[in-house]
C-alpha positions as CSV (number, residue, x, y, z in Angstrom):
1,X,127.1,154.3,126.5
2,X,129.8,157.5,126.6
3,X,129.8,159.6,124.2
4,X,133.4,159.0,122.8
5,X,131.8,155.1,121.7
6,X,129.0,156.9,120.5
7,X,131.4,159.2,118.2
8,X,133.2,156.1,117.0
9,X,130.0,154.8,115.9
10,X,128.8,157.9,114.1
11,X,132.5,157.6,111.9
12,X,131.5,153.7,110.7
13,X,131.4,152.9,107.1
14,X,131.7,149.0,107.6
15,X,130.9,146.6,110.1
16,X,132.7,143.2,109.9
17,X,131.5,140.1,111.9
18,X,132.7,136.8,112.9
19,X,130.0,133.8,111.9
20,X,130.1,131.2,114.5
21,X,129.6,132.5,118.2
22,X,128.2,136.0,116.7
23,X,125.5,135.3,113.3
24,X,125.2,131.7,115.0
25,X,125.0,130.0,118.3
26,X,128.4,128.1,117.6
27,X,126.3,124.9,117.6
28,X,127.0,121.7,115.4
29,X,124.2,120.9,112.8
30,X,125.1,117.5,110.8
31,X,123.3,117.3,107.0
32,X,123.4,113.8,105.4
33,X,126.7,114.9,103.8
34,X,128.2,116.4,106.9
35,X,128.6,119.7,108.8
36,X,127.2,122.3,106.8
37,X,123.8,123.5,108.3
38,X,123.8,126.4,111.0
39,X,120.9,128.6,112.4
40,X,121.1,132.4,111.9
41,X,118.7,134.3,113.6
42,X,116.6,136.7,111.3
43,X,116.7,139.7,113.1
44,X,120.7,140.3,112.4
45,X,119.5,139.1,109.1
46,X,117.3,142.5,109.3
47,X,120.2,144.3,111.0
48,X,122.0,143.9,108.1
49,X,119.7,145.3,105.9
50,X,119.3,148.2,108.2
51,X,122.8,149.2,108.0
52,X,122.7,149.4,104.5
53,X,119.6,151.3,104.5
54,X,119.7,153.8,107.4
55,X,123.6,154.1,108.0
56,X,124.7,153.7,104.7
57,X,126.9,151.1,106.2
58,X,128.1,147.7,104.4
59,X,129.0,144.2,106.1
60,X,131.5,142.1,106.0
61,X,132.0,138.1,107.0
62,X,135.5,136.5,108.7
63,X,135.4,133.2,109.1
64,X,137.5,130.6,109.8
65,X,135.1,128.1,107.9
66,X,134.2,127.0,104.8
67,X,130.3,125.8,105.4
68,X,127.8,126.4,102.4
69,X,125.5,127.3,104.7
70,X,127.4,130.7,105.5
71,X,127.7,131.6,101.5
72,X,124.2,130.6,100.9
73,X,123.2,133.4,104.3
74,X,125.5,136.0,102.4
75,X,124.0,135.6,99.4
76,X,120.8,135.9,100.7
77,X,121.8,139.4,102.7
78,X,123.7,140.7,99.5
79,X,127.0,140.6,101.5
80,X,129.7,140.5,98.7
81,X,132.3,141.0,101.4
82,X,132.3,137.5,102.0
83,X,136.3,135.7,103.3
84,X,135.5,132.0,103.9
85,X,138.7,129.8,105.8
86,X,140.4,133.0,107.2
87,X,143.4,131.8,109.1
88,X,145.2,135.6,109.6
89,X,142.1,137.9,110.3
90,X,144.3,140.6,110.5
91,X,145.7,140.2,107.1
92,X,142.2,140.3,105.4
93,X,141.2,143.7,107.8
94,X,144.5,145.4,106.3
95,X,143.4,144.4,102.7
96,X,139.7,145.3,103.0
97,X,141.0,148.5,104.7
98,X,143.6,149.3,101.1
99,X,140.7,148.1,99.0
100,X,138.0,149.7,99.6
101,X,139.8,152.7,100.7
102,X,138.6,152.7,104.5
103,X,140.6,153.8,107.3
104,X,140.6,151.3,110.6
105,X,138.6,154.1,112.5
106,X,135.9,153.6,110.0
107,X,135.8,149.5,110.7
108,X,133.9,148.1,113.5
109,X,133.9,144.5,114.4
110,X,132.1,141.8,116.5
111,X,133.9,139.0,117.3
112,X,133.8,136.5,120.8
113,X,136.8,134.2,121.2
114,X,140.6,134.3,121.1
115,X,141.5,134.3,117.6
116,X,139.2,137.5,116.9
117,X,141.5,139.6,119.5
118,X,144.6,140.7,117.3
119,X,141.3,141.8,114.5
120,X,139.5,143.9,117.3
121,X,142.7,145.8,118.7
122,X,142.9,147.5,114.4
123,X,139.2,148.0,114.1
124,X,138.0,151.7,115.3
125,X,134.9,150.7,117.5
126,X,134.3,146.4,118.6
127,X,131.7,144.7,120.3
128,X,131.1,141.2,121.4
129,X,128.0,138.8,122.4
130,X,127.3,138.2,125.9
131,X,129.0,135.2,126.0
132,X,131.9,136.0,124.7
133,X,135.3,134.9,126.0
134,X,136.4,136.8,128.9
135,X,139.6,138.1,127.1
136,X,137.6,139.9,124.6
137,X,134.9,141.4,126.9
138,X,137.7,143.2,128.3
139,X,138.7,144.6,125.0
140,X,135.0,145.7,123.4
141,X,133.8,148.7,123.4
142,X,130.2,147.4,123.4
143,X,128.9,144.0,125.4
144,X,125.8,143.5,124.0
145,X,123.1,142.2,126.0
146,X,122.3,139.0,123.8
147,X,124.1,136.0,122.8
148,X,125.5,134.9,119.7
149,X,122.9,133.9,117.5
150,X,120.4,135.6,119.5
151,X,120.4,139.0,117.9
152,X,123.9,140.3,118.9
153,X,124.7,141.4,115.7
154,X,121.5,143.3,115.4
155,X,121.8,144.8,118.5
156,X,125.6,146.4,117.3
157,X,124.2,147.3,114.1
158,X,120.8,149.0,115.9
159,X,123.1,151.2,118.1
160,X,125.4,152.2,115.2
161,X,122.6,153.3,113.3
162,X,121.2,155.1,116.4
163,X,124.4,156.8,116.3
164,X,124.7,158.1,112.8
165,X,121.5,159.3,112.6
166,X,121.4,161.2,116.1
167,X,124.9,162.5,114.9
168,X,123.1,163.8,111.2
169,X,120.2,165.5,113.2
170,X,122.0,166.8,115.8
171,X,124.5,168.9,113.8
172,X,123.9,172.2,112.0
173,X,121.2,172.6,114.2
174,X,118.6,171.1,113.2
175,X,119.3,172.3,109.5
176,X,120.4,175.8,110.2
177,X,123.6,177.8,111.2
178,X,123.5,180.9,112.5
179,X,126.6,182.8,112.1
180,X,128.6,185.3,114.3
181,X,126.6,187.8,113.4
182,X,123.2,186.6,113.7
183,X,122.5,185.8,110.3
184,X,121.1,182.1,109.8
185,X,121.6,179.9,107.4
186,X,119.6,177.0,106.4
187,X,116.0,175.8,105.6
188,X,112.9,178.4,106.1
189,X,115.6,180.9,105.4
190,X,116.4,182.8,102.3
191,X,119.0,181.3,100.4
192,X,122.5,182.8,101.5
193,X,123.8,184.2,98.3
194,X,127.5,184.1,97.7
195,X,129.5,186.6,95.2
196,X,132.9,184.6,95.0
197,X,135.4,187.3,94.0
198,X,138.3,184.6,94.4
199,X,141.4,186.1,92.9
200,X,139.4,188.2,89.9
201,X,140.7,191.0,91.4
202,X,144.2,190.2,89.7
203,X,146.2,191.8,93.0
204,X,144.7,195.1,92.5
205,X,143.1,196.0,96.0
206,X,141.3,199.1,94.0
207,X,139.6,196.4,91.5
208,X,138.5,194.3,94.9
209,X,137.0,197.1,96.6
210,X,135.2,197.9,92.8
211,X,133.7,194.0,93.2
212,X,132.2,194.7,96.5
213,X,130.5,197.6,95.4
214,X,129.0,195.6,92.7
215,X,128.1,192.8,95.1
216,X,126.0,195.5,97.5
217,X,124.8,196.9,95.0
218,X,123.3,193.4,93.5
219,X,122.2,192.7,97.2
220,X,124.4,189.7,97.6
221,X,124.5,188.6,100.9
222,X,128.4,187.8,101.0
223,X,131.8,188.0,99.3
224,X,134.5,185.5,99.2
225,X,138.2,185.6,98.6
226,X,140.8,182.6,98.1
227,X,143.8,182.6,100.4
228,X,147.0,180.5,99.9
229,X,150.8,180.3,100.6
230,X,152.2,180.1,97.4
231,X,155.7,178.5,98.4
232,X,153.2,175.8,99.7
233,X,150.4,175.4,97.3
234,X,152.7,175.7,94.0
235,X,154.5,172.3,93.4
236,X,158.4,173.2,93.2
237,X,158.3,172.0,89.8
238,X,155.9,174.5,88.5
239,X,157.8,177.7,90.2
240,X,160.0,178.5,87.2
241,X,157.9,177.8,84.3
242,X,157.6,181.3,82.8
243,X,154.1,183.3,82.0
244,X,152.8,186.3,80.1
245,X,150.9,188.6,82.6
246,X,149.6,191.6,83.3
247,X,152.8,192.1,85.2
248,X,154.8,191.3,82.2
249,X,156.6,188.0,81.4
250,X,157.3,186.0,85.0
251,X,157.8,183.0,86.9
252,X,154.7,181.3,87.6
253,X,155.4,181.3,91.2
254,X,156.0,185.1,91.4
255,X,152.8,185.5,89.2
256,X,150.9,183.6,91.8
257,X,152.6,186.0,94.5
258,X,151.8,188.9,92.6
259,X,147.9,187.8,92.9
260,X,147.8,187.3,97.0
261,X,146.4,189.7,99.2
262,X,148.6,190.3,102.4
263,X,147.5,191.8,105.8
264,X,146.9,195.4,104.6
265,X,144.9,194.6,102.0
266,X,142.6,192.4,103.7
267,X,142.5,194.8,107.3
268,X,141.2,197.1,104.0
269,X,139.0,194.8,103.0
270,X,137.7,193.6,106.5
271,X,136.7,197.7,106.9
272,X,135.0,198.1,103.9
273,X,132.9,194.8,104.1
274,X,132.3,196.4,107.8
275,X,131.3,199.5,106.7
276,X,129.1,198.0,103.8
277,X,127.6,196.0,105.8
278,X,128.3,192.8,103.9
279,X,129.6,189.5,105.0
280,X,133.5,188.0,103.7
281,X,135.3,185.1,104.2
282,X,137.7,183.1,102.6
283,X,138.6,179.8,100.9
284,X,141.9,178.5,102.9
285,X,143.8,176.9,100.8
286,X,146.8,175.8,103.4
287,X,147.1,175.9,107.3
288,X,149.4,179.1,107.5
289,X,146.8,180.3,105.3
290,X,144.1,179.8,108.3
291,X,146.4,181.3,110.7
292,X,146.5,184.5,108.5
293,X,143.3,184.6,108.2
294,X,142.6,184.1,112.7
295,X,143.4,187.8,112.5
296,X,140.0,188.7,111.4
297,X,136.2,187.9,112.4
298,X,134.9,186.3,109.7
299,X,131.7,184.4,109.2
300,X,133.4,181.5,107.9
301,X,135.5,179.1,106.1
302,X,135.2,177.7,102.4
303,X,137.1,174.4,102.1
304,X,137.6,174.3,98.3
305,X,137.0,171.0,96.5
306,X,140.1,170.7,95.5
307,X,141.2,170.5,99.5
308,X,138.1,168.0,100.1
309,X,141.0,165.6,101.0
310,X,143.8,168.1,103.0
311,X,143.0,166.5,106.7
312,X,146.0,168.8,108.0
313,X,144.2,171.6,106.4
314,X,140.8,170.6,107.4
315,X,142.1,170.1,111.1
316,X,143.2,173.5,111.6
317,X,139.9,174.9,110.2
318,X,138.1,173.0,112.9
319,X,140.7,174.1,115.3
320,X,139.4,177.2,114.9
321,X,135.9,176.7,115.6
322,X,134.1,178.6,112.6
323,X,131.5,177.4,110.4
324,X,132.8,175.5,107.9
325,X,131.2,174.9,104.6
326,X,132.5,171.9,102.2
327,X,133.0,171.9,98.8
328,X,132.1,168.7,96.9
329,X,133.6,169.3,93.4
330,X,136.1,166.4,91.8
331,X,134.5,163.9,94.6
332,X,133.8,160.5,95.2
333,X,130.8,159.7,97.4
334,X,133.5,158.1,99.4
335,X,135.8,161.0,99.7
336,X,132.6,162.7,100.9
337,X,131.8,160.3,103.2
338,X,135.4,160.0,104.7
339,X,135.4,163.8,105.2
340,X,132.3,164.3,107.0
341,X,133.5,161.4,109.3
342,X,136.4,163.0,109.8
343,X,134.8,166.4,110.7
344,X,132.5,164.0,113.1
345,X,135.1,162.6,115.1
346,X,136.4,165.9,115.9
347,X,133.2,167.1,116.7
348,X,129.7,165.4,116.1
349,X,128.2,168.9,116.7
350,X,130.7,170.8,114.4
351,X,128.6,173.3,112.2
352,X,128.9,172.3,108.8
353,X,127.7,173.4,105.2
354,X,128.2,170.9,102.4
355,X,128.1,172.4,98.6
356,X,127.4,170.5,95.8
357,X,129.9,171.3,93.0
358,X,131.3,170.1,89.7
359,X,134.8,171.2,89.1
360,X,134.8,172.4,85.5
361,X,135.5,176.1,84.1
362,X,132.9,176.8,82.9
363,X,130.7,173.6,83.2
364,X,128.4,172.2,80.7
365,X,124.7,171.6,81.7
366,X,125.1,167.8,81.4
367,X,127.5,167.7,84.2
368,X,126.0,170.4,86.8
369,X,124.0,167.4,88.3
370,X,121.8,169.6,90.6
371,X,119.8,166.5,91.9
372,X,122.7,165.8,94.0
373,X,121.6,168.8,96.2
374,X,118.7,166.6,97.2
375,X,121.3,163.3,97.7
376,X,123.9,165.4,100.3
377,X,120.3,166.7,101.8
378,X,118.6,162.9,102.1
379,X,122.6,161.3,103.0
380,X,123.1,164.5,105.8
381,X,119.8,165.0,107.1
382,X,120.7,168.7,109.9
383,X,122.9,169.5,107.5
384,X,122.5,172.9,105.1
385,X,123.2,171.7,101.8
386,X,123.9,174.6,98.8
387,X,125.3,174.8,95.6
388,X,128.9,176.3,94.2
389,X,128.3,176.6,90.5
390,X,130.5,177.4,87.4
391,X,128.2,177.1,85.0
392,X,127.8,180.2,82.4
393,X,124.0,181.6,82.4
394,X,121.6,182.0,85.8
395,X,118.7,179.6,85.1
396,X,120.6,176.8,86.3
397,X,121.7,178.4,89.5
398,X,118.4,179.8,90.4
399,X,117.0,175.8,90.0
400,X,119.1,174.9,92.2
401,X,117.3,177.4,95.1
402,X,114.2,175.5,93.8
403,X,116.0,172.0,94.6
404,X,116.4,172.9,98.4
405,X,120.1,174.8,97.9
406,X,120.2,176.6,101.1
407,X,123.0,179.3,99.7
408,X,124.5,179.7,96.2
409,X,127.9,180.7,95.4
410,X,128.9,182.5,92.0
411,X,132.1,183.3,90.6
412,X,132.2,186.6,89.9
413,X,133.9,189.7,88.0
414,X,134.2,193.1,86.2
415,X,134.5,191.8,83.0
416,X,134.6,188.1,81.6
417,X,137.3,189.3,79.2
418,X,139.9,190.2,81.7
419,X,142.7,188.9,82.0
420,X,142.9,185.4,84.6
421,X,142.2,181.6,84.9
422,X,138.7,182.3,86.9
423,X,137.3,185.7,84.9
424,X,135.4,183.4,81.8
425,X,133.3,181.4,84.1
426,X,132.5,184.2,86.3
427,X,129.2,186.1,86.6
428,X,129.3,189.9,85.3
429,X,127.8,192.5,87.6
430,X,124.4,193.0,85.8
431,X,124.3,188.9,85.6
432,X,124.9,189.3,89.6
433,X,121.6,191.2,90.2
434,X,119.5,189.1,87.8
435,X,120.8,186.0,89.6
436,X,119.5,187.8,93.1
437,X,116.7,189.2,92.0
438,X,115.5,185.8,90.0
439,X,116.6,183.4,93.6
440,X,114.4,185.5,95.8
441,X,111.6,186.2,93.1
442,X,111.4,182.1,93.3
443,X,111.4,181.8,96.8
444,X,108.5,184.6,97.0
445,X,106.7,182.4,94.4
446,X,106.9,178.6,96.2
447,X,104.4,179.8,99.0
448,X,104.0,177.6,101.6
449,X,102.5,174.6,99.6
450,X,98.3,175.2,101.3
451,X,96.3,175.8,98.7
452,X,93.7,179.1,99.2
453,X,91.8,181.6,96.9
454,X,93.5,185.0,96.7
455,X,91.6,188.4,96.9
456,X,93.2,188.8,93.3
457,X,91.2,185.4,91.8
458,X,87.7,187.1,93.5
459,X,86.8,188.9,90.4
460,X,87.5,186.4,87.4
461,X,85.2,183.6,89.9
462,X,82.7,185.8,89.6
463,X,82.8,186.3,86.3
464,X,83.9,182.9,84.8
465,X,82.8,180.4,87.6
466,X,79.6,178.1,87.1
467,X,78.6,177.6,91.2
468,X,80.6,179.7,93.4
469,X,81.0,178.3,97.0
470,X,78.9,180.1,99.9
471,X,81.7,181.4,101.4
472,X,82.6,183.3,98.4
473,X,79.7,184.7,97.4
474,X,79.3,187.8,99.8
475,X,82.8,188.6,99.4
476,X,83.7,192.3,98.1
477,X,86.0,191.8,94.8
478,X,88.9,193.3,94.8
């Protein structure tokens, strides 16, 4: 199978089949009452359940029919997708497609005569039975080797699974990025600590350069700055309203100008990271922004949560070919899920971070939600998952190092009481080396998980143990 089928499988979220010729053998079985028995084969019955399990991937029924047989087999499979006596197949793709907020890329379909063609020319990747029509063997993507009621479906359903999973391992490299300059990223590596200066240096180059020093000097292993275009990121309506700031009483859009960094103060910036020997990147907030930003090497790109949905935005990023890590804040699962597709069918390979985040300033324990570090990590399997917090305090950060976050990222500033949307939720330079100290005090302390005596318990066995083992008894105390 090429690999451009395989990609179209690795984007599936739902996979709708035909009944009769596909879950059947398009035979005639005659109850007392009439035509209302069929025979579906158990294994697509097991395919079925294998999408959901393994793919995360829901199905749907089409038919033309109204049999009890079918709605007794779809309760059975928990298929709640069920359309029973569809005469325009087409018209019930489009509405799945606006109701559950799918694209057609992300439908597959298996279908095997005439009126399943119009259907299979909208869905993303199609497959048939071996003995389908003619007409639609030209037209599928997949033939499957067995017949309708004779495990085609499972088949399908066995080689999109295949695919999502092989896509999931393959990317991030087998759970680790190494950046441009050699520094890896990912599990069995020290958490990748992030100090996110944003724009808490209120314009003033001098107070950036101040934040850096602090982030050295904490031992952070990175600094990141926010980048936009304000005539595109400010709605129009908002470029008037009027604002006290430290530049006196403006425009909000000329406040917002007044707070971006243009090329000399980031070629200033890119030297002094240099020379510090600190990593910086950005979060790009529009494409002009990512061209800006082209002019310089850095490690990465930040896609802020609030940009989880900008597919122009995201584009460009992967245009360029950096690592780019995902911000998950103000999310659905599905917005997630349509994301990483998205990032897939560019590139299956692409290297990819995902952060788990809740968008609140500062955020309350009760909605920091750290076990979905190990939800991204068991849906994403390859793929290093961390944590973008905006919580005030460090315990909860540092917990979520102990959850599996594979790099942590921090607001951070001078002074909490400055002036600035971003300064109250922001960690404080001494806060910034407790935070780094704590994170890699932990990871010293959860070993590698074999239990052994250390020199250090010699001495107390000695003296407070009942029998002490052979092999311990000769042994010099420490």
């Amino acid at each position: 199978m090429n690999e451009i089928v395989k990609q179209k499988a690795a984007g599936i979220k739902l996979l709708i089949t035909d009944c009769d010729g596909v879950l059947t053998d398009a035979g005639v079985y005659y109850s007392n009452e009439g035509e209302d028995l069929k025979k579906f084969n158990m294994r697509d019955g097991m395919g079925v359940e294998r999408l959901r399990k393994y793919a995360d991937v829901d199905t749907s029924i089409i038919t033309g029919e109204f049999s009890p047989s079918i709605i007794k087999r779809a309760e059975k499979l928990q298929i709640v997708e069920l359309h029973l006596g569809a005469k325009d197949k087409v018209a019930v793709f489009k509405e799945l497609c606006d109701r559950l907020n799918v694209q057609p890329e992300q439908i597959a379909y298996i279908g095997d005569d005439h009126n399943d063609l119009e259907v299979m020319k909208l869905a993303g990747l199609t497959a048939c039975p071996a003995d389908a029509l003619p007409a639609i063997k030209n037209i599928a993507d997949m033939v499957c080797s067995l017949k309708g009621g004779e495990g085609c479906f499972r088949e399908f359903a066995e080689f999109i699974i295949d695919a999502k999973n092989n896509t999931f391992a393959s990317n991030g490299q087998n759970g680790t990025i190494t950046l441009n300059n050699g520094r890896v990223i990912g599990k069995g590596h020290p958490s990748y600590i992030i100090a996110e200066i944003g724009i808490n240096h209120n314009g003033s180059l001098e107070t950036a350069k101040k934040l850096i020093d602090e982030a050295v000097a904490a031992k952070a292993d990175a600094v990141k700055f926010q980048k936009r275009t304000p005539e595109i990121c400010v709605p129009k309506d908002q470029w008037e309203i009027m604002r006290d700031t430290p530049w006196g009483r403006i425009s909000y859009i000329d406040y917002k100008r007044k707070t971006e960094f243009g090329i000399a103060e980031y070629a200033t910036i890119d030297q002094y990271c240099k020379k510090l020997g600190i990593d910086w990147f950005v979060s790009a907030w529009d494409a002009p922004s990512v061209d800006f930003m082209e002019q310089f090497d850095t490690v990465l790109y930040k896609l802020a949560s609030a940009s989880l949905t900008d597919f122009a935005l995201i584009q460009r990023i992967l245009e360029t070919g950096k690592p780019l890590m995902l911000s998950t804040g103000m999310s659905t699962i599905k917005e997630i899920e349509t994301t990483m597709d998205y990032v897939y069918a560019f590139d299956p390979n692409y290297p990819l971070f995902i952060a788990h985040s809740t968008s609140a300033y500062p955020c309350i324990p009760q909605e920091l939600n750290l076990k979905m570090i190990q939800t991204l990590e068991a849906k994403y399997p390859g793929i290093p998952v961390g944590y973008s917090g905006h919580e005030t305090g460090l315990a909860t950060t540092v917990a979520a190092v102990t959850m599996g976050a594979t790099f942590v990222e921090r607001h951070f500033t001078l002074d909490r009481a400055m002036w600035g949307s971003d300064h109250a939720a922001s960690v404080e330079p001494q806060g910034l080396q407790r935070l780094v100290r704590d994170i890699r005090d932990v990871e010293t302390a959860m070993g590698d998980g074999l239990k052994k005596v250390y020199e250090s318990e010699l001495a107390p066995m000695k003296r407070l143990r009942v029998n002490i083992s052979d092999e311990y008894k000769e042994k010099p105390m420490a």
